[in-house]
Backbone as CSV, one residue per row, in Angstrom:
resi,resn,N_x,N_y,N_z,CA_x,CA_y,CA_z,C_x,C_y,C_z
1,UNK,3.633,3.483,62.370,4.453,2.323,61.987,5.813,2.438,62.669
2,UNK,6.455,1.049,63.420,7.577,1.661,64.334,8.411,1.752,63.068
3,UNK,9.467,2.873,63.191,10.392,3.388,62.832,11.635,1.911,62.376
4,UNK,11.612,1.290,63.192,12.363,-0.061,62.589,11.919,-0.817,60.961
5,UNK,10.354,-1.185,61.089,10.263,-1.537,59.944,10.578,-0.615,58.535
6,UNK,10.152,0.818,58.659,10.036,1.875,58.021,11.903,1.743,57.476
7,UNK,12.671,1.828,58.182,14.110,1.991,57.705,14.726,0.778,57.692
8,UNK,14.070,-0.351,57.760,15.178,-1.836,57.248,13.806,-2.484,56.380
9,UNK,12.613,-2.983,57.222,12.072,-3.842,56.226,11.570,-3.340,54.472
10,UNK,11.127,-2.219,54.842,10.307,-1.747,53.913,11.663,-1.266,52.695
11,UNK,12.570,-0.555,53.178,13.536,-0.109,51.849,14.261,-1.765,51.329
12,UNK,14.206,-2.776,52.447,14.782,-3.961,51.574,13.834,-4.410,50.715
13,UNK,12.487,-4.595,50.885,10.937,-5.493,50.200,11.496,-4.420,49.047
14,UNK,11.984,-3.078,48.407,11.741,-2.466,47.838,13.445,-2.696,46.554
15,UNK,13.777,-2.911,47.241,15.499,-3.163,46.689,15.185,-4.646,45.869
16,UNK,14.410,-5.578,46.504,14.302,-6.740,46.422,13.189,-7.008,45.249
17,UNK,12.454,-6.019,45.116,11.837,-6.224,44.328,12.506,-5.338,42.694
18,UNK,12.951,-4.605,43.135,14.075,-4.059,41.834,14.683,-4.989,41.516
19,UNK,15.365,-5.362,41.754,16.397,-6.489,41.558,15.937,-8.175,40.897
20,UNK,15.085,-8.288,41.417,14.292,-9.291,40.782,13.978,-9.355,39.420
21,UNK,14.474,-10.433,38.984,14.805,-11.339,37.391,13.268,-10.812,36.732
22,UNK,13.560,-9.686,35.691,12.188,-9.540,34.885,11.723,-10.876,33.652
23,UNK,11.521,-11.976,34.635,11.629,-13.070,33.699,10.418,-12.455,32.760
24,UNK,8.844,-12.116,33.036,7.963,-11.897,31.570,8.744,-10.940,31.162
25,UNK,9.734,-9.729,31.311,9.785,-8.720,30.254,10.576,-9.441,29.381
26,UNK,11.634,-10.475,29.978,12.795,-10.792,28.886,12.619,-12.123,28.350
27,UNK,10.849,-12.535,28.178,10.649,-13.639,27.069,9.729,-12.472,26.290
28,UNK,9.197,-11.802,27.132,8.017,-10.582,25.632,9.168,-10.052,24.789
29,UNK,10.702,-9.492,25.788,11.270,-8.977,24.173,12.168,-9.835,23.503
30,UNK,12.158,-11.162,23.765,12.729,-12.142,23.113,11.946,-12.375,21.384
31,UNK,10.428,-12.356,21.932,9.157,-11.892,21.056,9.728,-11.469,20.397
32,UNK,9.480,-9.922,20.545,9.901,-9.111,19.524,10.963,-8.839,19.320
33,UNK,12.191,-9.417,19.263,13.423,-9.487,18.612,12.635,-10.383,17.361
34,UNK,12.418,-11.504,17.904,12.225,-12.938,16.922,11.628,-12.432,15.653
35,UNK,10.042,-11.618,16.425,8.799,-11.212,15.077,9.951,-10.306,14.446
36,UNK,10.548,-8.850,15.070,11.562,-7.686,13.816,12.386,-8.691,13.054
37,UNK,12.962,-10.038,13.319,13.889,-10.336,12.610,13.032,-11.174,11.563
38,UNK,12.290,-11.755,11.836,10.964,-12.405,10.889,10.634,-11.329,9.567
39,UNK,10.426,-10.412,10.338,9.532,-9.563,9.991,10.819,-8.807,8.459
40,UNK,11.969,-8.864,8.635,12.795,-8.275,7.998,13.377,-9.370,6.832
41,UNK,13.266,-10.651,7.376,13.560,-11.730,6.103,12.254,-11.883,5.609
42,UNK,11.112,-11.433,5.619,10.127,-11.671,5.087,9.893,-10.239,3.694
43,UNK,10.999,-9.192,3.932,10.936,-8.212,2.709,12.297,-8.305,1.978
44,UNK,13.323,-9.241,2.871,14.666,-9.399,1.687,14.395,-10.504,0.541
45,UNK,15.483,-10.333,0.066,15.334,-11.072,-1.577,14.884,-12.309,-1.569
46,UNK,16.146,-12.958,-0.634,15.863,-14.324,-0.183,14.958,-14.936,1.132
47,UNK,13.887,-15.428,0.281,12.558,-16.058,1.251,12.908,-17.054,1.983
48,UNK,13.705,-17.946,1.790,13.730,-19.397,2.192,14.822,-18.595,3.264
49,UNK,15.365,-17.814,4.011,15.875,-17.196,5.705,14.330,-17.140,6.157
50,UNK,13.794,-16.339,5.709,12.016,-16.437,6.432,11.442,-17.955,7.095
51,UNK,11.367,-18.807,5.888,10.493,-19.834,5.935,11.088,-20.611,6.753
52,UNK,12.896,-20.919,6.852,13.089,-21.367,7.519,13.442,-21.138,8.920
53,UNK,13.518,-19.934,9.243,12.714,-19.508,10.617,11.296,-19.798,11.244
54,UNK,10.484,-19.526,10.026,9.119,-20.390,10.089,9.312,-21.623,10.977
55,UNK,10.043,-22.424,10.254,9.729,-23.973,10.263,10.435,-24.427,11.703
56,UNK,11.640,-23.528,12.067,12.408,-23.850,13.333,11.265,-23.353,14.532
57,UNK,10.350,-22.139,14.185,9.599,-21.542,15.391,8.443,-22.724,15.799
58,UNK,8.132,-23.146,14.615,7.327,-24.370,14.255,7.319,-25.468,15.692
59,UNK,8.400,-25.708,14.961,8.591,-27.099,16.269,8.887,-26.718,17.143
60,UNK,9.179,-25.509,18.326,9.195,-25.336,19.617,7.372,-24.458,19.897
61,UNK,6.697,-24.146,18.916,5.380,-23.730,19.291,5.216,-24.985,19.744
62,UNK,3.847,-24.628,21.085,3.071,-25.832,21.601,2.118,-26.339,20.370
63,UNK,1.707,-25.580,19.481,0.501,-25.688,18.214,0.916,-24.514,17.141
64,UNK,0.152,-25.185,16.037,0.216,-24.130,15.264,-0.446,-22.518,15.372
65,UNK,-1.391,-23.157,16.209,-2.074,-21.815,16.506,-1.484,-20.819,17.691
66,UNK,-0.885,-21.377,18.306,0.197,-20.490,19.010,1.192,-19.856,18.069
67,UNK,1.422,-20.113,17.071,2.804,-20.063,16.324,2.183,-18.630,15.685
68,UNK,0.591,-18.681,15.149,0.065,-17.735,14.415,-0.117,-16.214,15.224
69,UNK,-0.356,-16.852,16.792,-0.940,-15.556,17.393,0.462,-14.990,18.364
70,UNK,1.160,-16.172,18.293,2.455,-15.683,19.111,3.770,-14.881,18.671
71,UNK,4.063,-15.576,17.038,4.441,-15.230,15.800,4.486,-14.467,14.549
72,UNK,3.545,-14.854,14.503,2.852,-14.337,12.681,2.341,-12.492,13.377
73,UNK,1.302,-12.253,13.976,0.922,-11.635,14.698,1.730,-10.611,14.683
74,UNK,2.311,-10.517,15.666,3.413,-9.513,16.363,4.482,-9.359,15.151
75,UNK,4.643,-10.202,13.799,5.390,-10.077,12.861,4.598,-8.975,12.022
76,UNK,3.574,-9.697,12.027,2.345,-8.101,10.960,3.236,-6.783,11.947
77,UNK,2.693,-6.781,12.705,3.214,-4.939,13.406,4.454,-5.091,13.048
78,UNK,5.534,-6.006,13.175,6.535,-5.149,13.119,6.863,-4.257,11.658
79,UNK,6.173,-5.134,10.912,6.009,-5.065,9.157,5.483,-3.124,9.055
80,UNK,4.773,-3.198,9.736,4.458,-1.848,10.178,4.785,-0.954,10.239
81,UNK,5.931,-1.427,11.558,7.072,-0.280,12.328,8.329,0.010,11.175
82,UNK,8.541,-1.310,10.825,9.647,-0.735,9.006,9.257,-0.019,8.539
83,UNK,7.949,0.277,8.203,7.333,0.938,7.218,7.125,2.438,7.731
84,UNK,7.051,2.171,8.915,6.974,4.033,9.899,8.032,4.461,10.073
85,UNK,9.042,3.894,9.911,10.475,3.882,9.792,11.498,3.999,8.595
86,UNK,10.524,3.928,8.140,10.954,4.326,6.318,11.887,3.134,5.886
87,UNK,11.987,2.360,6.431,12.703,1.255,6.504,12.289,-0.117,5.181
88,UNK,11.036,0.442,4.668,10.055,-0.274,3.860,9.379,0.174,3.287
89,UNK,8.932,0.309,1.950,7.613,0.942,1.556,6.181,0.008,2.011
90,UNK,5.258,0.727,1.873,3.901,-0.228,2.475,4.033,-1.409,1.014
91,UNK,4.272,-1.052,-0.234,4.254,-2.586,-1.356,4.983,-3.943,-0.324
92,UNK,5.811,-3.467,-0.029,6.524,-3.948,0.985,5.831,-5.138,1.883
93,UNK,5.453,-3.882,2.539,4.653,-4.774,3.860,3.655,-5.546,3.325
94,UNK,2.882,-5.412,2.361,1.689,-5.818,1.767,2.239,-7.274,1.291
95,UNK,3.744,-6.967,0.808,4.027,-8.565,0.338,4.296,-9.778,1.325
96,UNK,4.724,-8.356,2.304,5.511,-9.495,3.660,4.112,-9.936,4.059
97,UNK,3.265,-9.539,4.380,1.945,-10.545,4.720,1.252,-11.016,4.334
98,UNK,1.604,-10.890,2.672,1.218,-11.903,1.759,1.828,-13.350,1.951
99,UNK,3.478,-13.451,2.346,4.233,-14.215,2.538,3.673,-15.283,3.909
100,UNK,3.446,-14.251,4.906,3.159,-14.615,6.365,1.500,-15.439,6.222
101,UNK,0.466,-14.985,5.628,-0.237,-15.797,4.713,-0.351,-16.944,4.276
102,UNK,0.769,-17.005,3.455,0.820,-18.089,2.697,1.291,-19.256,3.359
103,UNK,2.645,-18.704,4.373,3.025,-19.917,5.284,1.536,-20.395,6.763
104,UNK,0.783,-19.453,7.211,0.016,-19.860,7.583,-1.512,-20.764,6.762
105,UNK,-1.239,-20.786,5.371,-2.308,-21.466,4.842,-1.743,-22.761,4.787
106,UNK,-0.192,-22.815,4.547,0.475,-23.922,4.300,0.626,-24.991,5.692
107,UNK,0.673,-24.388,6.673,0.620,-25.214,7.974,-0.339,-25.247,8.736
108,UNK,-1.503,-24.429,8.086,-3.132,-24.720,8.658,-3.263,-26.385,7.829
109,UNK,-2.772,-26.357,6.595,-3.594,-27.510,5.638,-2.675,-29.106,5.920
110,UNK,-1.162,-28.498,6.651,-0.470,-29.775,7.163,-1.048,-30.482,8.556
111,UNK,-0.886,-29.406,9.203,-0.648,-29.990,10.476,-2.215,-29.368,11.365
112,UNK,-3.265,-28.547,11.056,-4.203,-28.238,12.212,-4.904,-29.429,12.214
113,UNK,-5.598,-29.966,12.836,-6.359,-31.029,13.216,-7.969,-30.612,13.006
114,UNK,-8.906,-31.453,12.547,-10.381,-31.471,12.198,-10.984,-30.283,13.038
115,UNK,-11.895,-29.262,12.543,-12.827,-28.334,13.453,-13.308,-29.279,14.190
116,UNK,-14.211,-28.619,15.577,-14.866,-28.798,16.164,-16.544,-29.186,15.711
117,UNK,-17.055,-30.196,16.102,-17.899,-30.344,15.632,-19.470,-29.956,16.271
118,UNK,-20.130,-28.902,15.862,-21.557,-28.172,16.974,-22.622,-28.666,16.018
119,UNK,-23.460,-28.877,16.794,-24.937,-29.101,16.770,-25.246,-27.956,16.402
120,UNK,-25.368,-26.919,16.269,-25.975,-25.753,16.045,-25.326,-24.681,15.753
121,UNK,-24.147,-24.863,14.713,-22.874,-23.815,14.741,-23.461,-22.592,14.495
122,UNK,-22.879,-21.233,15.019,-23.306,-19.516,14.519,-22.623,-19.669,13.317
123,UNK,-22.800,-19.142,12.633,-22.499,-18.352,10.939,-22.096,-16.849,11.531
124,UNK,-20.824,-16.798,10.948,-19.584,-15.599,11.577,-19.518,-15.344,10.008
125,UNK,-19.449,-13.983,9.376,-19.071,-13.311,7.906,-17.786,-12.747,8.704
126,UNK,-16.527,-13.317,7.798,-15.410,-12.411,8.321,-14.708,-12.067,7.138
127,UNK,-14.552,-10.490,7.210,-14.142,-10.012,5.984,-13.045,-8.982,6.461
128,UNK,-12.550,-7.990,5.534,-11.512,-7.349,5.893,-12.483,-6.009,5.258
129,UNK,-12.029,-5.090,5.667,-12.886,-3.772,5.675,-12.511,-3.679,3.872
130,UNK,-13.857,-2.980,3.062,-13.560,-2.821,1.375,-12.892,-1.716,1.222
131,UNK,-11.597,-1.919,0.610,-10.390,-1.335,0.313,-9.257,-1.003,1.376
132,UNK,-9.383,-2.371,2.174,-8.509,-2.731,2.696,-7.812,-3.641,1.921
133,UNK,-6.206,-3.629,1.823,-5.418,-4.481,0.851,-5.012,-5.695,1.546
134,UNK,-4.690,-5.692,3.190,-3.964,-6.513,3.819,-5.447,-7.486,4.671
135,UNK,-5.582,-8.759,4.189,-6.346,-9.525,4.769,-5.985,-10.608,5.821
136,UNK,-4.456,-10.391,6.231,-3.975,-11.332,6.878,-5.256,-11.339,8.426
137,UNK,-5.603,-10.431,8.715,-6.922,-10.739,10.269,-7.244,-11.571,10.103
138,UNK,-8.356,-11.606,8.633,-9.499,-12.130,7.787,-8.902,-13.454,7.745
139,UNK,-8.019,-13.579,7.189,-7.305,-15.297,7.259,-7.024,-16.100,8.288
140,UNK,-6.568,-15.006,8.820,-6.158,-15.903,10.324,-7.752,-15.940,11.044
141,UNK,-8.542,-15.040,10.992,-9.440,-15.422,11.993,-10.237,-16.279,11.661
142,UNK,-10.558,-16.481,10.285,-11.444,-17.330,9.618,-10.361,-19.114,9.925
143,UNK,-9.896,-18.975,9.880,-8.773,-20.086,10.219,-9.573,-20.629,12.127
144,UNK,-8.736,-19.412,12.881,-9.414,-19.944,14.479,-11.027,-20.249,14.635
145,UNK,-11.889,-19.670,13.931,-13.266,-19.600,13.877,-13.505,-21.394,12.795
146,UNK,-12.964,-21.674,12.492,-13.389,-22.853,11.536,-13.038,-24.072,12.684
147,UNK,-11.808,-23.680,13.341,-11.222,-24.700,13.744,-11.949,-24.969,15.132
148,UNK,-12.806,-23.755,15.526,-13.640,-23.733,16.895,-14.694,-24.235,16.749
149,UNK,-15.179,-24.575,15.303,-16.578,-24.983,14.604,-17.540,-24.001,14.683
150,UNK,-17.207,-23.055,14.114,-18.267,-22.047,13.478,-18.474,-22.097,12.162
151,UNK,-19.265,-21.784,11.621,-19.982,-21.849,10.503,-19.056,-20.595,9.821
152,UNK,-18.403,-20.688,9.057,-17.425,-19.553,8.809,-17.390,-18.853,6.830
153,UNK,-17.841,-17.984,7.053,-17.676,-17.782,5.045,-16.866,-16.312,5.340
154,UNK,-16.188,-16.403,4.342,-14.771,-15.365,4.014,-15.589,-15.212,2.600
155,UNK,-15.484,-13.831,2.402,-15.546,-13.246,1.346,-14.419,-11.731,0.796
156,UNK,-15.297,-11.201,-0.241,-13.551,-10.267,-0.415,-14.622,-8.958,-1.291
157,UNK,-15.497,-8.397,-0.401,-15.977,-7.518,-0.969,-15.177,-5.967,-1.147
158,UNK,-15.630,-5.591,-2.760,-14.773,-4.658,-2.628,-15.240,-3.144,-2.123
159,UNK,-16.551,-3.063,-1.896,-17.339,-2.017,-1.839,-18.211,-1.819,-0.535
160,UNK,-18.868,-0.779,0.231,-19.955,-1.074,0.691,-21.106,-1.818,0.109
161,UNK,-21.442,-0.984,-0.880,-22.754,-1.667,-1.834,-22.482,-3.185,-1.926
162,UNK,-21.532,-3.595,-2.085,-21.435,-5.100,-2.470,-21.280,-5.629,-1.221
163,UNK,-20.566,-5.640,0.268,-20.880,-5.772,1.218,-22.377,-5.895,1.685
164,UNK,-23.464,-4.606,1.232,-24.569,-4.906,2.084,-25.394,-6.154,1.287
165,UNK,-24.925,-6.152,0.301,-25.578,-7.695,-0.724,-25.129,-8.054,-0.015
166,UNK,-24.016,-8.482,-0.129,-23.760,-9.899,0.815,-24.636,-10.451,1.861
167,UNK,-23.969,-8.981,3.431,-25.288,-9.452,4.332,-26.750,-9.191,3.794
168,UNK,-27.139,-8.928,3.317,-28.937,-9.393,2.876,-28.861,-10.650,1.789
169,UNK,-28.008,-11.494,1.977,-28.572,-12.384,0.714,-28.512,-13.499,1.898
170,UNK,-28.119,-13.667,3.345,-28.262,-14.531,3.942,-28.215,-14.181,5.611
171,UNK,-28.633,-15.353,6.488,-28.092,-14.945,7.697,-26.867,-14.826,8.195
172,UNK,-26.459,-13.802,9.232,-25.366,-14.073,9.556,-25.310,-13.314,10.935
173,UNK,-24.600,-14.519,12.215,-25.136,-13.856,13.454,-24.678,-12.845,13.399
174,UNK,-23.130,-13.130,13.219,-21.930,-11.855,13.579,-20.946,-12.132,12.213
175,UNK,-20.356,-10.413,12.290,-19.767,-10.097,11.582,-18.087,-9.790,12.396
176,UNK,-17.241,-10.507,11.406,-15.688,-9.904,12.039,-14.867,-9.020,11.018
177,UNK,-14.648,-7.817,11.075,-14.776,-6.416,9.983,-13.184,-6.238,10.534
178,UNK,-12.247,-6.619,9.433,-10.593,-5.567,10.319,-10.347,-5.000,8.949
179,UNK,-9.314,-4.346,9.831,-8.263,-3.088,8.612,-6.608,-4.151,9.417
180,UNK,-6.029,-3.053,8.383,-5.086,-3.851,8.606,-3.853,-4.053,9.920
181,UNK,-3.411,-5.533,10.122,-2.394,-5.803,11.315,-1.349,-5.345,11.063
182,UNK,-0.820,-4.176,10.332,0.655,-4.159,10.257,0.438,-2.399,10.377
183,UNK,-0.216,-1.476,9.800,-0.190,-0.003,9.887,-1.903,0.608,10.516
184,UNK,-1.314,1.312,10.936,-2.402,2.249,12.250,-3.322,3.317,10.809
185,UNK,-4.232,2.262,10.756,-5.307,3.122,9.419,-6.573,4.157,10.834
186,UNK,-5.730,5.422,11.208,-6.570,5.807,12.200,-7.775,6.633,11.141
187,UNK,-7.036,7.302,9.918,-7.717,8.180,9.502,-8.719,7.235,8.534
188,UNK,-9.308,5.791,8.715,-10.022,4.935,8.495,-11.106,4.771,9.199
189,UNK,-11.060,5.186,10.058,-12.208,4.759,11.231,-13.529,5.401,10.774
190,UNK,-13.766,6.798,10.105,-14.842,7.415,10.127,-15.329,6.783,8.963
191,UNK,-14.677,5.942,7.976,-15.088,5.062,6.523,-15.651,3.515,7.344
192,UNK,-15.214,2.807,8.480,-15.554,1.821,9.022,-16.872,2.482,9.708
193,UNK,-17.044,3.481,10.296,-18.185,3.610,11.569,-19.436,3.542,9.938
194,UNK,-18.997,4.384,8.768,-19.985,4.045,7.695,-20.586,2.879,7.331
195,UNK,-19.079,1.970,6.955,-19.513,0.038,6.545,-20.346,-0.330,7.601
196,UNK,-20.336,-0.023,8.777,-21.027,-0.841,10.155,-22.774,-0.577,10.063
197,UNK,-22.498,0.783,9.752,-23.953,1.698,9.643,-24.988,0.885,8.381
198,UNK,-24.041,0.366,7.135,-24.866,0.267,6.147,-25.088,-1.279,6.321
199,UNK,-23.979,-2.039,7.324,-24.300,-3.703,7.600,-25.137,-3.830,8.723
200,UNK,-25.295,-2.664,9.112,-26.772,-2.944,10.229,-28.119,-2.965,9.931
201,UNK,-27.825,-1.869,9.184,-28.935,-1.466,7.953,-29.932,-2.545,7.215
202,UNK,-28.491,-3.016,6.005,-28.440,-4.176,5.494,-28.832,-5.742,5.727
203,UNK,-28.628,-5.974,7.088,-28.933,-7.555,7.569,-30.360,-8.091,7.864
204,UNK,-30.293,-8.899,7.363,-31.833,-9.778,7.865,-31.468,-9.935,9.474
205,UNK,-30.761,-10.225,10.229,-29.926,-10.097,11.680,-30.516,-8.891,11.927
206,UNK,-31.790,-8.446,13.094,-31.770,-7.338,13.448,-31.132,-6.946,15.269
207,UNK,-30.362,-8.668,15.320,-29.144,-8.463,16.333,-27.844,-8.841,16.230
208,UNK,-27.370,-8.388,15.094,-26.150,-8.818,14.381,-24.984,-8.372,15.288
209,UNK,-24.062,-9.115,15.002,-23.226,-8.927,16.309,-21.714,-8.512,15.681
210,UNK,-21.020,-7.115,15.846,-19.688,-6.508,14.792,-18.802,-6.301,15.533
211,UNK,-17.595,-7.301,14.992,-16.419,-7.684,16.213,-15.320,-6.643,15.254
212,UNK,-14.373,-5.637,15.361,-13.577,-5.015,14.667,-12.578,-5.850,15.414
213,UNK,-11.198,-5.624,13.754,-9.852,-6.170,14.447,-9.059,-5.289,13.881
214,UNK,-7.589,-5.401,13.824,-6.459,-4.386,13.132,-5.689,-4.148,14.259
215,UNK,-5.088,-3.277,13.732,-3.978,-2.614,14.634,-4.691,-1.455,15.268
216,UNK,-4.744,-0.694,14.699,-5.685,0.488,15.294,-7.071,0.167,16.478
217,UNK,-7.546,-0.909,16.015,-8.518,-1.160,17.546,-7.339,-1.786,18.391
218,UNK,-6.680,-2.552,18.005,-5.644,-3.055,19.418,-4.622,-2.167,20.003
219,UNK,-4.991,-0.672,19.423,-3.745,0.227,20.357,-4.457,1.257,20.590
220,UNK,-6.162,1.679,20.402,-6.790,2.878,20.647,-8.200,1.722,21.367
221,UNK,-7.871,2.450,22.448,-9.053,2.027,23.442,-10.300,2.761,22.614
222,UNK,-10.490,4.060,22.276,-11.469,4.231,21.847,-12.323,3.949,20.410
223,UNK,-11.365,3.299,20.029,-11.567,2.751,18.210,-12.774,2.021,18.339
224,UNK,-13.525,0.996,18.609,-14.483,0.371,18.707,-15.715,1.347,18.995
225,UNK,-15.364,1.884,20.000,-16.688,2.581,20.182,-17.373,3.824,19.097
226,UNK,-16.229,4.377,18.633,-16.392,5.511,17.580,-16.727,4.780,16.290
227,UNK,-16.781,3.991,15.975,-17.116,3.043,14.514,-18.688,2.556,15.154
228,UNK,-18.705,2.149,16.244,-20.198,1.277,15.999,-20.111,0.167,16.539
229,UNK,-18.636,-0.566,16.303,-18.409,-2.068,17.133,-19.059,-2.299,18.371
230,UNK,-19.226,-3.488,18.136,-19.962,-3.977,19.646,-18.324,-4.534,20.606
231,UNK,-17.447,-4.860,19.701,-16.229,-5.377,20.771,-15.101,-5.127,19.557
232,UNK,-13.924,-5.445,20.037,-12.876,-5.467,19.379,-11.609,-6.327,19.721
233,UNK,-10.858,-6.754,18.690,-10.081,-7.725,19.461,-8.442,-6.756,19.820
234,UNK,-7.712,-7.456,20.937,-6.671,-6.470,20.989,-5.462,-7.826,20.244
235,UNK,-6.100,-9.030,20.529,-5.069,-10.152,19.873,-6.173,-11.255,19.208
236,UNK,-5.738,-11.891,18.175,-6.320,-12.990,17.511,-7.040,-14.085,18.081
237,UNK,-6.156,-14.188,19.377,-6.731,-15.542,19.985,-8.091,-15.008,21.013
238,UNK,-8.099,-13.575,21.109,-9.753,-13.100,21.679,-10.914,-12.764,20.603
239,UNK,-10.926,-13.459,18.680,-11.829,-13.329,18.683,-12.937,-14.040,18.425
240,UNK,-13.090,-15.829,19.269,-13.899,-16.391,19.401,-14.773,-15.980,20.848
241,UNK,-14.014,-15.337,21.779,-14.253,-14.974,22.713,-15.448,-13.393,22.592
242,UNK,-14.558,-12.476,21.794,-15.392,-11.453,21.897,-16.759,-11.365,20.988
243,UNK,-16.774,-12.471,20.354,-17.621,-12.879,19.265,-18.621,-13.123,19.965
244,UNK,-18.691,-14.303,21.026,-19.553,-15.233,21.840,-20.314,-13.886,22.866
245,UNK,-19.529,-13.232,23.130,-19.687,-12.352,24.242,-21.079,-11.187,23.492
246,UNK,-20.173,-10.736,22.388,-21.119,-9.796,21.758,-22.613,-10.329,21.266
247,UNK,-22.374,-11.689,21.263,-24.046,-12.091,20.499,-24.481,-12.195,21.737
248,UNK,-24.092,-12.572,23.076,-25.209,-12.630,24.558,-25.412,-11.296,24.626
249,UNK,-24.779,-10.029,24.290,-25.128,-9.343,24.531,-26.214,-8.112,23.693
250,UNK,-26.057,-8.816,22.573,-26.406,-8.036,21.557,-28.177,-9.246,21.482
251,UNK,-28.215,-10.316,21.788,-29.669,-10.966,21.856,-30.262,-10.685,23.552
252,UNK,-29.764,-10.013,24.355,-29.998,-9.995,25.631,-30.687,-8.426,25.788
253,UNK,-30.958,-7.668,24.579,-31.545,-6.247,24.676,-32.176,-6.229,23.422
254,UNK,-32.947,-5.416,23.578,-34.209,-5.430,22.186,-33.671,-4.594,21.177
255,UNK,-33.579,-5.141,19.740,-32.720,-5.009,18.823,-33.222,-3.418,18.300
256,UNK,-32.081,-3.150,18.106,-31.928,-1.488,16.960,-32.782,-1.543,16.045
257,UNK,-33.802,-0.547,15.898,-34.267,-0.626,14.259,-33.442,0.694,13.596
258,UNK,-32.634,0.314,12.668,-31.983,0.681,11.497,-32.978,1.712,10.070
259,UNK,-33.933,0.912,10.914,-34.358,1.362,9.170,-34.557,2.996,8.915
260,UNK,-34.292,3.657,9.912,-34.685,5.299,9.827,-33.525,5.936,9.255
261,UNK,-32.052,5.123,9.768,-30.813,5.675,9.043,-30.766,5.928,7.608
């Protein structure tokens, strides 16, 4: 390489690219300024600083459903990081996404517009793992899954045993199984790879299709695979996507027999 480019072009392309405006880093931590400060009027006394942050984020979202996965979302973790921070007890966090909840049930029932309407909708069971406390996944996903026109039932089992009733009392293609969006339940995983074992077991589906969500599959690449999941979501708005994906793949190979477990 002549020696000219080597000592003018190449150290300027390199200066030039330092220097250059990190426009995505400084709207992602605009993000998370917004969600920590959300995230912190959502455990002080006074609610109505929360809600009405809510309502201002509201009208510059393109949709509500941006507001949930762009917003609400990244507000669960930070709910989290207080809490790893001693900054919060988990009662705490449990309320703040009770709160975050409630304003997403309240502006699913104003403003989302009619599901989608299918000829042949899948039946999705989306539940939150039994004795998991925080169901905000479960809400929100059952929310995007209704509004995509899936056949959608939320339930609130508290047990395995009562879980595998469930799936054997009907069909169900796929299952969406989380722990919770706000704290890293790692030492959970070997109690989930169990629930998966006994809903495989369990299903009239002998190609049932198990999408995990939480925090812990969206920050451990290997979380899905050590439980049993067929996919996992790393954000809300991938799990109509990893849903669709897992049933081509899970009807595209000759199904598990379970019954020896």
């Amino acid at each position: 390489m002549p020696e000219s480019i080597v000592s003018t072009v190449i150290p300027h392309l390199l200066v030039k690219h330092v220097a250059a405006p990190p426009r995505a880093r400084t709207a992602k931590d605009a993000a998370e300024t917004r969600a920590e400060h959300l995230a912190r009027l959502l455990i002080a006394p006074n609610l109505a600083d929360a809600f009405d942050l809510i309502d201002q984020a509201l009208t510059r979202a393109a949709s509500p459903t941006a507001l949930f996965t762009g917003l609400f979302e990244p507000t669960a973790r930070k709910l989290g990081d207080l809490w790893s921070d001693d900054a919060c007890s988990e009662f705490e966090v449990t309320i703040g996404l009770c709160h975050l909840q409630t304003a997403m049930r309240r502006i699913s029932f104003d403003l989302l517009s009619a599901p989608l309407t299918r000829s042949q909708p899948r039946t999705v069971l989306v539940i939150s793992q039994p004795g998991e406390p925080h169901s905000f996944c479960a809400a929100l996903h059952s929310e995007l899954l209704r509004q995509a026109g899936w056949n959608t039932v939320s339930d609130f089992p508290d047990t395995d045993a009562a879980l595998a009733d469930l799936v054997a009392s009907g069909w169900f293609d796929a299952v969406n199984l989380s722990l919770s969006p706000a704290l890293r339940r790692g030492h959970w995983l070997p109690r989930v790879a169990e629930t998966i074992r006994k809903l495989r077991r369990a299903s009239r589906n002998p190609a049932l299709a198990i999408v995990t969500s939480g925090r812990v599959f969206a920050e451990r690449a290997d979380a899905c695979a050590s439980v049993g999941a067929d996919a996992a979501t790393v954000s809300s708005v991938q799990i109509e996507r990893c849903l669709m994906r897992s049933l081509l793949n899970r009807t595209a190979r000759p199904a598990a027999n379970f019954a020896w477990i």
